[in-house]
N, C-alpha and C positions, 0 to 999 in steps of 0.2 A: 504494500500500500504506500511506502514509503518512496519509496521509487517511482509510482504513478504520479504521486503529486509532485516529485519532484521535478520529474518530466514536462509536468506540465505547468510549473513556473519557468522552466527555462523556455517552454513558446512563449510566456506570456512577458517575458521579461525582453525574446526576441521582437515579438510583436511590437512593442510599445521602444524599443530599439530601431526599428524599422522610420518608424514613425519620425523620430527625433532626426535621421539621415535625411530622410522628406524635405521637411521640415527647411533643414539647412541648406539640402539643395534648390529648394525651391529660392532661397533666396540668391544663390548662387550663379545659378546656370537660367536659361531659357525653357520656359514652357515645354518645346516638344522631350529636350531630354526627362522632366522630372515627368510627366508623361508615360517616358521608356520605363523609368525607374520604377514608377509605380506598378504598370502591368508585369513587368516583371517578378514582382514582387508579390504579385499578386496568384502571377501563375505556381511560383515556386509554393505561397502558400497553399494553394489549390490542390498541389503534386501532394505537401505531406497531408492537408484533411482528406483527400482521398485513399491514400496508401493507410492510415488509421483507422479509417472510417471502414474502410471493405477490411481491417485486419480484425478490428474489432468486429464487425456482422459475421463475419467468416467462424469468429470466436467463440459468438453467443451462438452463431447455428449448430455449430459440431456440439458445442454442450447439452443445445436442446435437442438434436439430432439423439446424440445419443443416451440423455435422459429416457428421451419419448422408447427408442428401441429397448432398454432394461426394462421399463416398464412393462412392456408390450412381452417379452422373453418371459417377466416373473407372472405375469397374468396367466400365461399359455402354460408353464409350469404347474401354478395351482388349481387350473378346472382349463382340460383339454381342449375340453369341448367347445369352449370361448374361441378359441386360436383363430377362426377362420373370422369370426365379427375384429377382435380387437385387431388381426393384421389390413384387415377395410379400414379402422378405425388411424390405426399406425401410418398408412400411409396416408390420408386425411392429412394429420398433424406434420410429416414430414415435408410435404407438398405447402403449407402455411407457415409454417419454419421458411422454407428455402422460398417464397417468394419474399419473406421478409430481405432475403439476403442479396435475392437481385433487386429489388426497390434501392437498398444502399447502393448497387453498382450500376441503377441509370442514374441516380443524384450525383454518385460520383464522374462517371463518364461525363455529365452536362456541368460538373465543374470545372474539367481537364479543357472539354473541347466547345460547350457554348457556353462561357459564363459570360453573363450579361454584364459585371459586373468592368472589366476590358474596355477600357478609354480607346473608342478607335483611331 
């Protein structure tokens, strides 16, 4: 846990680092570069919330992936007869897991390649 937070005061310290560079370039240089700097800036952050974001979904799906499968194993273990509903049931739940995980990977891909957010 300690290490999660930690991690994530160093973006947040990068972030608000980022800003102050802005900042000073902006009064430095001309418009089109602070511009460059910004989108730039912006993509690279794009790259790690994406690379997090799908490492984290990827994360939580295999956990509940294979939560849902122990379940579904110890179910079919203690009444046989169940096996055939709870594996209809099992892939239901698997199939709702794993779209959650491609939803994180269009928001990711429309962060990488159309974010709106891209001073043109």
């Amino acid at each position: 846990m300690k290490k999660i937070l930690f991690l994530m005061a160093a973006f947040a310290a990068a972030a608000f680092g980022a800003e102050e560079v802005v900042a000073v370039v902006e009064t430095a240089v001309a418009a089109p570069v602070v511009a460059d700097v910004a989108n730039q800036t912006l993509k690279a952050y794009s790259m790690i919330a994406a690379g997090v974001g799908l490492g984290l979904a990827a994360l939580g799906g295999a956990i509940g992936m294979g939560n849902t499968a122990a379940a579904t194993i110890a179910g079919t273990a203690r009444n046989p007869g169940l096996g055939g509903k709870l594996m209809t049931t099992m892939f239901i739940a698997l199939a709702m897991i794993e779209a959650q995980v491609i939803y994180t990977l269009v928001i990711a891909l429309i962060a990488l390649y159309a974010n709106p957010y891209l001073v043109a």
